[in-house]
PDB file of N, CA, C and O in Angstrom:
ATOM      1  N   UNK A   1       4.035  -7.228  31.653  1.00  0.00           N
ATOM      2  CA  UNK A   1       4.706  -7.935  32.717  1.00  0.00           C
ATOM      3  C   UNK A   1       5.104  -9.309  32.181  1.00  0.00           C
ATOM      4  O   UNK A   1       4.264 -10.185  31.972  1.00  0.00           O
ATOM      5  N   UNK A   2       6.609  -9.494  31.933  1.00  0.00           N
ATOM      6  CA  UNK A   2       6.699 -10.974  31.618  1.00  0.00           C
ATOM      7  C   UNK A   2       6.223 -11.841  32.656  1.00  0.00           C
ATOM      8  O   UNK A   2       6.026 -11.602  33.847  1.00  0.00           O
ATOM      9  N   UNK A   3       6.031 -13.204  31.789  1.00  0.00           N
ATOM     10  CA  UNK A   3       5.340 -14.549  32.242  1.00  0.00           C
ATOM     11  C   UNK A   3       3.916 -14.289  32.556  1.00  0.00           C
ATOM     12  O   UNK A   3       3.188 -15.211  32.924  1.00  0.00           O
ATOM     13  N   UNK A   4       3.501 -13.119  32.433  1.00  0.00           N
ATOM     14  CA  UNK A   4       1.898 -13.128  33.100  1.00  0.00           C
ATOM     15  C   UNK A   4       1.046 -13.793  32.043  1.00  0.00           C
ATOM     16  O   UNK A   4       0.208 -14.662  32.285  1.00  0.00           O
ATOM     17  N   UNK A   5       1.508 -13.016  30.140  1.00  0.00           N
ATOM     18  CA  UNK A   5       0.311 -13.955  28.985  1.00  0.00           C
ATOM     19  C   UNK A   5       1.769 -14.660  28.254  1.00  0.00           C
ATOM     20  O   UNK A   5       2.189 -14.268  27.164  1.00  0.00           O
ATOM     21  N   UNK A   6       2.359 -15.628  28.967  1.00  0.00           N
ATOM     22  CA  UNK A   6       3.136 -16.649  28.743  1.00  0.00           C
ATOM     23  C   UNK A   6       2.661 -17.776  28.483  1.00  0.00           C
ATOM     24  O   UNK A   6       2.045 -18.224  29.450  1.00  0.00           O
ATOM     25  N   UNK A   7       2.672 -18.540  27.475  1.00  0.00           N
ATOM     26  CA  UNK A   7       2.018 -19.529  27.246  1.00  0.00           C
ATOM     27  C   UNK A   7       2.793 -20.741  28.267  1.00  0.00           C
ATOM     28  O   UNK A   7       3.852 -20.572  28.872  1.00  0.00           O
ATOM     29  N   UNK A   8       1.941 -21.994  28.266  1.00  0.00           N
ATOM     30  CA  UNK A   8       2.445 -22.839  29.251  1.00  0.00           C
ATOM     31  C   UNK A   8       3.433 -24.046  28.048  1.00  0.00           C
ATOM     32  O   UNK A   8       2.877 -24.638  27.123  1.00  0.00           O
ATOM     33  N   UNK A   9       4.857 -24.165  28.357  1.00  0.00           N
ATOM     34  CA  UNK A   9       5.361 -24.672  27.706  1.00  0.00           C
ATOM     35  C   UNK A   9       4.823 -26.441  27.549  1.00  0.00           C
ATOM     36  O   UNK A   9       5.224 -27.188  26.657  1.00  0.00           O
ATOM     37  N   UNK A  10       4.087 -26.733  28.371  1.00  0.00           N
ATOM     38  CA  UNK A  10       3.887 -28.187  27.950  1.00  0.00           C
ATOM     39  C   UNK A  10       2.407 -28.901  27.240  1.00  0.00           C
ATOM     40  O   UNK A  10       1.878 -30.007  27.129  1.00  0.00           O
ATOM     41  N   UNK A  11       2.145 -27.374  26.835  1.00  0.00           N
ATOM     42  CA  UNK A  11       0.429 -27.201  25.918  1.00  0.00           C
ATOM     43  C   UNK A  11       0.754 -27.700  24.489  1.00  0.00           C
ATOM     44  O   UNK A  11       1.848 -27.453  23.982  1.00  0.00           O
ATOM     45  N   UNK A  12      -0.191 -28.394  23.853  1.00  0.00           N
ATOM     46  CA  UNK A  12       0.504 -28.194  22.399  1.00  0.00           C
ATOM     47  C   UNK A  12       0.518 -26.940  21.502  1.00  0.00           C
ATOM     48  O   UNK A  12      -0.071 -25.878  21.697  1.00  0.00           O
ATOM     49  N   UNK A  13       1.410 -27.332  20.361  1.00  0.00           N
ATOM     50  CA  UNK A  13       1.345 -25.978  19.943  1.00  0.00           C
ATOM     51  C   UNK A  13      -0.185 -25.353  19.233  1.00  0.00           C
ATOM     52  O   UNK A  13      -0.430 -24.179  18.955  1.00  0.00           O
ATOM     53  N   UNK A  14      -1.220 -26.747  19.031  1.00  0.00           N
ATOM     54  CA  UNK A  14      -2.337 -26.075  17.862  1.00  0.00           C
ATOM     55  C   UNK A  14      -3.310 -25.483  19.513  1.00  0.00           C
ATOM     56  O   UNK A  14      -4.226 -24.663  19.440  1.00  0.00           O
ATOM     57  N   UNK A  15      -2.858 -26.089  20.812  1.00  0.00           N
ATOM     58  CA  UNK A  15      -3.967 -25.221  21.752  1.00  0.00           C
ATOM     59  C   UNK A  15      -3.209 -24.026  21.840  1.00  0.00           C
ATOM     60  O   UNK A  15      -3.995 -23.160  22.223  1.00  0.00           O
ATOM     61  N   UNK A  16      -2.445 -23.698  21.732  1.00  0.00           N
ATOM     62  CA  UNK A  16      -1.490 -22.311  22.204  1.00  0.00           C
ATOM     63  C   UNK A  16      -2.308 -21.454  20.991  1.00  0.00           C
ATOM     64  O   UNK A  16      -2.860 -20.387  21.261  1.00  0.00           O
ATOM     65  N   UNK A  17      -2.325 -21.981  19.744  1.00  0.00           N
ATOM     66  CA  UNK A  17      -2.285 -21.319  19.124  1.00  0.00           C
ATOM     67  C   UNK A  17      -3.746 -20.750  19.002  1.00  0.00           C
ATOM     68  O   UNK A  17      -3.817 -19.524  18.921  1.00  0.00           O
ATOM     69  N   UNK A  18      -5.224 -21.644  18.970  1.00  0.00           N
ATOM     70  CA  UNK A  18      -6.308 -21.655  19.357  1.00  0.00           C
ATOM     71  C   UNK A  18      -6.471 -20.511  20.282  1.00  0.00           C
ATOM     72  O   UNK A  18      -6.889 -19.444  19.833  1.00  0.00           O
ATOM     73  N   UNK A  19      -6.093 -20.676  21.892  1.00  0.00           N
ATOM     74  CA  UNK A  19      -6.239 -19.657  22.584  1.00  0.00           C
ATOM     75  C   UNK A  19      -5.655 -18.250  22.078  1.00  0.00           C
ATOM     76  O   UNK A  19      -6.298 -17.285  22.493  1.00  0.00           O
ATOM     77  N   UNK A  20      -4.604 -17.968  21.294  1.00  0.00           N
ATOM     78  CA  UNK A  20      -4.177 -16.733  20.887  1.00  0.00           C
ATOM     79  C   UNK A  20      -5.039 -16.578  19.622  1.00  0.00           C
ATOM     80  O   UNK A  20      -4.645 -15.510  19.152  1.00  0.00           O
ATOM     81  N   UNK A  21      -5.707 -16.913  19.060  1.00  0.00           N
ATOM     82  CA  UNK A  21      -6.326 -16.628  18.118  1.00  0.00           C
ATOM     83  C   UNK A  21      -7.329 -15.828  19.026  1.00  0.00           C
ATOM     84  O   UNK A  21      -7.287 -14.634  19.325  1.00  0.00           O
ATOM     85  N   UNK A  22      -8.311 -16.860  19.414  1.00  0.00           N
ATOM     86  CA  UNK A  22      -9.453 -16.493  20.524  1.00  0.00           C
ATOM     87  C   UNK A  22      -9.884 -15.074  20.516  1.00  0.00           C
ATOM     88  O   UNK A  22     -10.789 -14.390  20.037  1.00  0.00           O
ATOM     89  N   UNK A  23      -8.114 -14.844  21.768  1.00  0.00           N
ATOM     90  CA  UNK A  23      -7.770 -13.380  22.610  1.00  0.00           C
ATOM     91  C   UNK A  23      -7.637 -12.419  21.591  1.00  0.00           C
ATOM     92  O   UNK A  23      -7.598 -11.270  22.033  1.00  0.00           O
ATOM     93  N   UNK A  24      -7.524 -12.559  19.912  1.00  0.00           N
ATOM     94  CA  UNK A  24      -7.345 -11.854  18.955  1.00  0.00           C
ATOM     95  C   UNK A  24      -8.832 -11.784  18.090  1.00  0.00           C
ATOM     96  O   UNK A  24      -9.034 -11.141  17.060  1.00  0.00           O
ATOM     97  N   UNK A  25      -9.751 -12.600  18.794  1.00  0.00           N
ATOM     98  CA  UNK A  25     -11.012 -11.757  18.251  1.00  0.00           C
ATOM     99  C   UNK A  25     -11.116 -12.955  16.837  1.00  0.00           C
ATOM    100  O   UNK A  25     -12.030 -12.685  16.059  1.00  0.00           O
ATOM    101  N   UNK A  26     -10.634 -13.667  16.631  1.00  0.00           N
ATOM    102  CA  UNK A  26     -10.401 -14.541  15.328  1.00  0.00           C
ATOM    103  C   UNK A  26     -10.854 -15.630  15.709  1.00  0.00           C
ATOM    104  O   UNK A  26     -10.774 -16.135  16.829  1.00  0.00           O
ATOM    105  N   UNK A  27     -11.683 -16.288  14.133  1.00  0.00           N
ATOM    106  CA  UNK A  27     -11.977 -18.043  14.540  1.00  0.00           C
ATOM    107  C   UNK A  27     -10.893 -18.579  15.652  1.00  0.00           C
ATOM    108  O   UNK A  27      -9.849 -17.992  15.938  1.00  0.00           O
ATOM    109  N   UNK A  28     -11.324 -19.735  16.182  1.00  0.00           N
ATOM    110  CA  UNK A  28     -10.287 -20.657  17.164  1.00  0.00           C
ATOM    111  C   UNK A  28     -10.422 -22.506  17.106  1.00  0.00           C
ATOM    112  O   UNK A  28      -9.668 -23.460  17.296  1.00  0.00           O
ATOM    113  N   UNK A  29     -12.018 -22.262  16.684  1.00  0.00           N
ATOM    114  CA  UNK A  29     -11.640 -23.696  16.291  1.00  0.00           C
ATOM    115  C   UNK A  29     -10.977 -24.666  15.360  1.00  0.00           C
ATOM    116  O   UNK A  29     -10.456 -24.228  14.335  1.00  0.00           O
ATOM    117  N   UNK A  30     -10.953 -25.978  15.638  1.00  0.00           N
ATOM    118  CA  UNK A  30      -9.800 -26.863  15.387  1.00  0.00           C
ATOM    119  C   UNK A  30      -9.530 -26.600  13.580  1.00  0.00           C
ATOM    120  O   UNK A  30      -8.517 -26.509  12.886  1.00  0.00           O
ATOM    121  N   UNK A  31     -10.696 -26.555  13.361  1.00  0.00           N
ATOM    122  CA  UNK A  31     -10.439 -26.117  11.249  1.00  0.00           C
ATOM    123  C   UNK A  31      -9.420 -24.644  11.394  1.00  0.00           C
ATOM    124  O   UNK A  31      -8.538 -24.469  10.553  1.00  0.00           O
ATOM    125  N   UNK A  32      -9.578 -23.876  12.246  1.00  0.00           N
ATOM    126  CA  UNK A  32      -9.499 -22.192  11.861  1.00  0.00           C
ATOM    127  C   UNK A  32      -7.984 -22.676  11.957  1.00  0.00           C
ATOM    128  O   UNK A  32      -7.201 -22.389  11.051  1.00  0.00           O
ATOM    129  N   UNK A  33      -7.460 -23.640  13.408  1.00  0.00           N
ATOM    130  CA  UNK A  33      -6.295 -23.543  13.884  1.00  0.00           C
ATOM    131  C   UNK A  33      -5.167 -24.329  13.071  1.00  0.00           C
ATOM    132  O   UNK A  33      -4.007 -23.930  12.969  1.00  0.00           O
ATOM    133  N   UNK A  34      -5.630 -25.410  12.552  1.00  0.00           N
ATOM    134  CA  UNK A  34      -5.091 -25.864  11.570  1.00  0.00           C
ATOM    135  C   UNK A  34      -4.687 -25.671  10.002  1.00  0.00           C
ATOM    136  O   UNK A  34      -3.796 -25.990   9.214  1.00  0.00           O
ATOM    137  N   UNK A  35      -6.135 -24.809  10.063  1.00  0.00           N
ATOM    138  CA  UNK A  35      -5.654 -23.674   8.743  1.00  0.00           C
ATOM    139  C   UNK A  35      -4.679 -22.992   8.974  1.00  0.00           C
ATOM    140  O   UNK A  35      -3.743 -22.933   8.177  1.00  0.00           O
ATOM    141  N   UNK A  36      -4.703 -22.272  10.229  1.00  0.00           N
ATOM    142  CA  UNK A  36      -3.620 -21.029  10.217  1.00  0.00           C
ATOM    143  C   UNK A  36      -2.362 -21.743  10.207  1.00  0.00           C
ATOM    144  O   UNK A  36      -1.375 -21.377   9.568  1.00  0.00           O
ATOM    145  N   UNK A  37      -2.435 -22.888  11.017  1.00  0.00           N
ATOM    146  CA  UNK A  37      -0.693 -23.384  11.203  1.00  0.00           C
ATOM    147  C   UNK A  37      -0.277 -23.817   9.579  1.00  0.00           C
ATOM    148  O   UNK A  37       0.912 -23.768   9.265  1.00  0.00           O
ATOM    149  N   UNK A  38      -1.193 -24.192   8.683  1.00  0.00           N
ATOM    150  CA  UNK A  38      -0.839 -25.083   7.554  1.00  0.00           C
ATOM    151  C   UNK A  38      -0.081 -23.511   6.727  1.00  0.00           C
ATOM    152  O   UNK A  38       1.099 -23.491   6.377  1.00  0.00           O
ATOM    153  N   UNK A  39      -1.008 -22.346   6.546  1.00  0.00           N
ATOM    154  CA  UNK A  39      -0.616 -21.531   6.455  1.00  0.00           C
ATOM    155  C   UNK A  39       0.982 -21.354   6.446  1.00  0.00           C
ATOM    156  O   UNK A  39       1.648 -21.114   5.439  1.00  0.00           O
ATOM    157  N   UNK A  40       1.338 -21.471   7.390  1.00  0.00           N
ATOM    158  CA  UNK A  40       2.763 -21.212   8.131  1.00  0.00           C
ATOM    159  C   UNK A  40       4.118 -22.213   8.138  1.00  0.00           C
ATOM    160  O   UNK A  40       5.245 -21.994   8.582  1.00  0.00           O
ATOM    161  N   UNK A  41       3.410 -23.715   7.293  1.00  0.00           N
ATOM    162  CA  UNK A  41       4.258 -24.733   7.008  1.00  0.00           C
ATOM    163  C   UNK A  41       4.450 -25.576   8.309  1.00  0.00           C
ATOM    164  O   UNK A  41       5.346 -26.413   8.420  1.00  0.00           O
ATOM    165  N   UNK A  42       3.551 -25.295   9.268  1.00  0.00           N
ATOM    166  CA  UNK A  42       3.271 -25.759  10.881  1.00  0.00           C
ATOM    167  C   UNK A  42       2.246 -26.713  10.762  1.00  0.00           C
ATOM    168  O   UNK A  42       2.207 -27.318  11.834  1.00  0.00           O
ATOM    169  N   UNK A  43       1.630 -27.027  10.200  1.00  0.00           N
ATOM    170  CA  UNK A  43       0.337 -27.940  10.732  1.00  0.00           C
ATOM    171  C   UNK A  43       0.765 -29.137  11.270  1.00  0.00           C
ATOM    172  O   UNK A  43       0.172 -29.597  12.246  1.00  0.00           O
ATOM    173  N   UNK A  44       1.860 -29.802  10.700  1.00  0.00           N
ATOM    174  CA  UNK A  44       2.250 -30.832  11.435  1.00  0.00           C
ATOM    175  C   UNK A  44       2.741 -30.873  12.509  1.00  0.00           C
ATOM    176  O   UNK A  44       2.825 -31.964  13.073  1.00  0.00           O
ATOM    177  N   UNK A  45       3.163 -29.835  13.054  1.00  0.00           N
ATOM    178  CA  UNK A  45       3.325 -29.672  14.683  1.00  0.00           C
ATOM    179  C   UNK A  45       2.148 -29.453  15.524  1.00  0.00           C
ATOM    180  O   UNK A  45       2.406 -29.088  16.671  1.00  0.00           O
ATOM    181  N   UNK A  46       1.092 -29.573  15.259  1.00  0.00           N
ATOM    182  CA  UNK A  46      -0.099 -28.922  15.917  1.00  0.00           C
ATOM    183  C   UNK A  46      -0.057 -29.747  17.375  1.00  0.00           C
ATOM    184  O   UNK A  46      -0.160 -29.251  18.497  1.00  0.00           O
ATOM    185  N   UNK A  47       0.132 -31.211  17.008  1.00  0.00           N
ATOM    186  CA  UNK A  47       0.154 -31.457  18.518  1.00  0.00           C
ATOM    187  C   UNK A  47       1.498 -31.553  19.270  1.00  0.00           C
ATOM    188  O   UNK A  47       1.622 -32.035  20.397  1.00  0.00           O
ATOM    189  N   UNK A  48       2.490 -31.038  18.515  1.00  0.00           N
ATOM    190  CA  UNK A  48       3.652 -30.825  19.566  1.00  0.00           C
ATOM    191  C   UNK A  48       3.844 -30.078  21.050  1.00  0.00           C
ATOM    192  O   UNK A  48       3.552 -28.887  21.158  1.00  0.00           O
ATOM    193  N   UNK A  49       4.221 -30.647  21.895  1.00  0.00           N
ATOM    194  CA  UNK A  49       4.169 -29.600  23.024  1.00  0.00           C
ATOM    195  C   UNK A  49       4.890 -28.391  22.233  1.00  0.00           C
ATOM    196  O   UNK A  49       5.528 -28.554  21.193  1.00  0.00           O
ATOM    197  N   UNK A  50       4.662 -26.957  22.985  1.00  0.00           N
ATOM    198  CA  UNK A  50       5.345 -26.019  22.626  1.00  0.00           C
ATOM    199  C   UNK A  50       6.906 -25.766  22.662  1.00  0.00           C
ATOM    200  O   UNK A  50       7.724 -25.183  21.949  1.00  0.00           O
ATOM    201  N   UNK A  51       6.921 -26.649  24.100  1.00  0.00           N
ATOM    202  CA  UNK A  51       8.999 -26.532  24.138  1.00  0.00           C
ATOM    203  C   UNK A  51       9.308 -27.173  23.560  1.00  0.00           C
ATOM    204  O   UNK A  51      10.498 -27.278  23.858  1.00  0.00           O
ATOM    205  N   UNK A  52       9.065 -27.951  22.643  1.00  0.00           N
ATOM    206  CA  UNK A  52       9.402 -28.797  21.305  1.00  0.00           C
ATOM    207  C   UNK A  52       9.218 -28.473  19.938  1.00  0.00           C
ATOM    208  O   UNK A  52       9.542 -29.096  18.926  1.00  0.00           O
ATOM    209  N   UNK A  53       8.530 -27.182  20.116  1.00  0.00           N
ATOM    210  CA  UNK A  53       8.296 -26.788  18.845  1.00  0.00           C
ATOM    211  C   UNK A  53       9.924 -25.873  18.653  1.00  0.00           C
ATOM    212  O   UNK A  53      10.445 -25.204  19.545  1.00  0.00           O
ATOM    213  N   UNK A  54      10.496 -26.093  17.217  1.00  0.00           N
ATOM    214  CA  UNK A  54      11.937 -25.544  17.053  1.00  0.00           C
ATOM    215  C   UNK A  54      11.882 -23.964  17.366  1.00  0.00           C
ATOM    216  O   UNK A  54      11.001 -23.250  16.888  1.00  0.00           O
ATOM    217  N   UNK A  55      13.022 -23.423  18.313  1.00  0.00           N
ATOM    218  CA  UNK A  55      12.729 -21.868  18.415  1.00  0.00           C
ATOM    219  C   UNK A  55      12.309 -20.809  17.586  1.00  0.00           C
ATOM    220  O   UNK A  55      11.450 -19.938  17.725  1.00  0.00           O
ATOM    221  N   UNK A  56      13.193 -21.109  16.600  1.00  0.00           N
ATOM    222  CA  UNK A  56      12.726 -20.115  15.354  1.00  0.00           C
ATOM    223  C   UNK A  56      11.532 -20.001  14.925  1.00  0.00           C
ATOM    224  O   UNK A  56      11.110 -18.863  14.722  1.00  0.00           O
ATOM    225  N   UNK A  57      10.348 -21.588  14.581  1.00  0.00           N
ATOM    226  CA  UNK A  57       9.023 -21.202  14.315  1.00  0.00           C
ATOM    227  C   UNK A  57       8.266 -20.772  15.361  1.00  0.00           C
ATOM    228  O   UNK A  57       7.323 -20.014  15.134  1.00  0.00           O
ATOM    229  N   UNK A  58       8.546 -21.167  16.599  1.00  0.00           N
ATOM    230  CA  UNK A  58       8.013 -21.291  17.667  1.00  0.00           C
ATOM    231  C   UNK A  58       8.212 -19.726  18.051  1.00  0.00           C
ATOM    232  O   UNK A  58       7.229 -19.266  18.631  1.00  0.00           O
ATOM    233  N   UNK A  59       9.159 -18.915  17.871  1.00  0.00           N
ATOM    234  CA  UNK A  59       8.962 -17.505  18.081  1.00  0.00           C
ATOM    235  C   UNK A  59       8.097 -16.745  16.857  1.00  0.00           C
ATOM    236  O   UNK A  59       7.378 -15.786  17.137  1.00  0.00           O
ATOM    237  N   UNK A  60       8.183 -17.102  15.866  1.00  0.00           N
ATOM    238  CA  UNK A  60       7.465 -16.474  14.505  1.00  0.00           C
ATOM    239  C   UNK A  60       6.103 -16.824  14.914  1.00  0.00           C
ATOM    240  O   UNK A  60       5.306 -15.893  15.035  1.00  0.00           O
ATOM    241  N   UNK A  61       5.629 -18.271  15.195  1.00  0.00           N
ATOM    242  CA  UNK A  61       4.109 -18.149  14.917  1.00  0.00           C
ATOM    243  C   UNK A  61       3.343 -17.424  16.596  1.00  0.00           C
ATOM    244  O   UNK A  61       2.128 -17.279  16.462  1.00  0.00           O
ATOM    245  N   UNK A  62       3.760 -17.082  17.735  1.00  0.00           N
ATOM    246  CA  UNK A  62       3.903 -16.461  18.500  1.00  0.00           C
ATOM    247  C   UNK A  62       3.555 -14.769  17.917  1.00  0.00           C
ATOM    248  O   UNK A  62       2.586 -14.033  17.729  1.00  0.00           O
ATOM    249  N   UNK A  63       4.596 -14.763  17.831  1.00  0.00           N
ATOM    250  CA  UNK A  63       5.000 -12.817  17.756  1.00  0.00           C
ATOM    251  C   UNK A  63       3.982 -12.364  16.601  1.00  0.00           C
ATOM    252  O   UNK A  63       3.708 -11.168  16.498  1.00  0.00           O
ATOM    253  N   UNK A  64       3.337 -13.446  15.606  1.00  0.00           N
ATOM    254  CA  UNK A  64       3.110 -12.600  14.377  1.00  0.00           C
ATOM    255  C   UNK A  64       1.629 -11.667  14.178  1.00  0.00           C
ATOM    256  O   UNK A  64       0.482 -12.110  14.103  1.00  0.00           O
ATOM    257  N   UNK A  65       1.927 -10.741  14.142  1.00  0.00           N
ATOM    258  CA  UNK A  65       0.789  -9.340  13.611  1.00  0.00           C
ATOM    259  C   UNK A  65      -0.626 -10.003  13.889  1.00  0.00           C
ATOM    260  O   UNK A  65      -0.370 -11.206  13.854  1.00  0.00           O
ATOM    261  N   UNK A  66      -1.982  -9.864  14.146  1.00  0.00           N
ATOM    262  CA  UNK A  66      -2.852 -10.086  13.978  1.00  0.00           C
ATOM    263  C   UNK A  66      -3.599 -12.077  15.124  1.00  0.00           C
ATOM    264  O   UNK A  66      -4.671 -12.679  15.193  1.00  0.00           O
ATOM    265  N   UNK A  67      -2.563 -12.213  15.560  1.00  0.00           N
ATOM    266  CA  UNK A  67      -2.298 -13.035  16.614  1.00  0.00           C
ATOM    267  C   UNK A  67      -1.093 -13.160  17.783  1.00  0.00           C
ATOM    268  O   UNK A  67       0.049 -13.622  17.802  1.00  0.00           O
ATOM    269  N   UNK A  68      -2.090 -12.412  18.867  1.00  0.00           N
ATOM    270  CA  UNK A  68      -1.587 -12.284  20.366  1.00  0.00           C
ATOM    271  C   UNK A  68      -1.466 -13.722  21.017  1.00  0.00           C
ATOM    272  O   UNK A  68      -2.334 -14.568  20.799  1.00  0.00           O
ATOM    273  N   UNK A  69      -0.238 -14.009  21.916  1.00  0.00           N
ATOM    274  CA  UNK A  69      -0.293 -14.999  22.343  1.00  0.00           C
ATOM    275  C   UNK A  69      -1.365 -14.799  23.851  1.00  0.00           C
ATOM    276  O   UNK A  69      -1.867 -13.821  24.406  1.00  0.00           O
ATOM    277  N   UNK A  70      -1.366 -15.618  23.993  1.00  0.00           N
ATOM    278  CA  UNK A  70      -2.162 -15.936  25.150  1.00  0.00           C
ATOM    279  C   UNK A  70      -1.755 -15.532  26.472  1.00  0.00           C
ATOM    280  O   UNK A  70      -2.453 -15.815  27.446  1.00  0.00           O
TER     281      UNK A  70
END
């Protein structure tokens, strides 16, 4: 059902990403989350709100395999 595990656009992106880790059974704290974003060439957005994060990464680190969004 869209918007039901929609993330809230004015979260940052390293809590968005934290909670989808979580729901994926994976570390979530602040080391795990910052690892993963650095991973991804993201860490410096960690505290961006999400509707600020640029669409293109902002759909990739979302959608990708092994992390459900929230």
């Amino acid at each position: 059902m869209p918007g039901v595990t929609e993330p809230d656009d004015v979260l940052p992106l390293g809590t968005v990403i934290g909670e989808g880790l979580a729901v994926a059974g994976r570390p979530a704290g602040r080391r795990a989350v910052r690892e993963w974003l650095a991973d991804r060439d993201a860490e410096a957005l960690r505290g961006t709100r999400l509707d600020q994060v640029p669409a293109a990464l902002r759909t990739r680190v979302l959608t990708e395999p092994g992390r459900r969004p929230p």
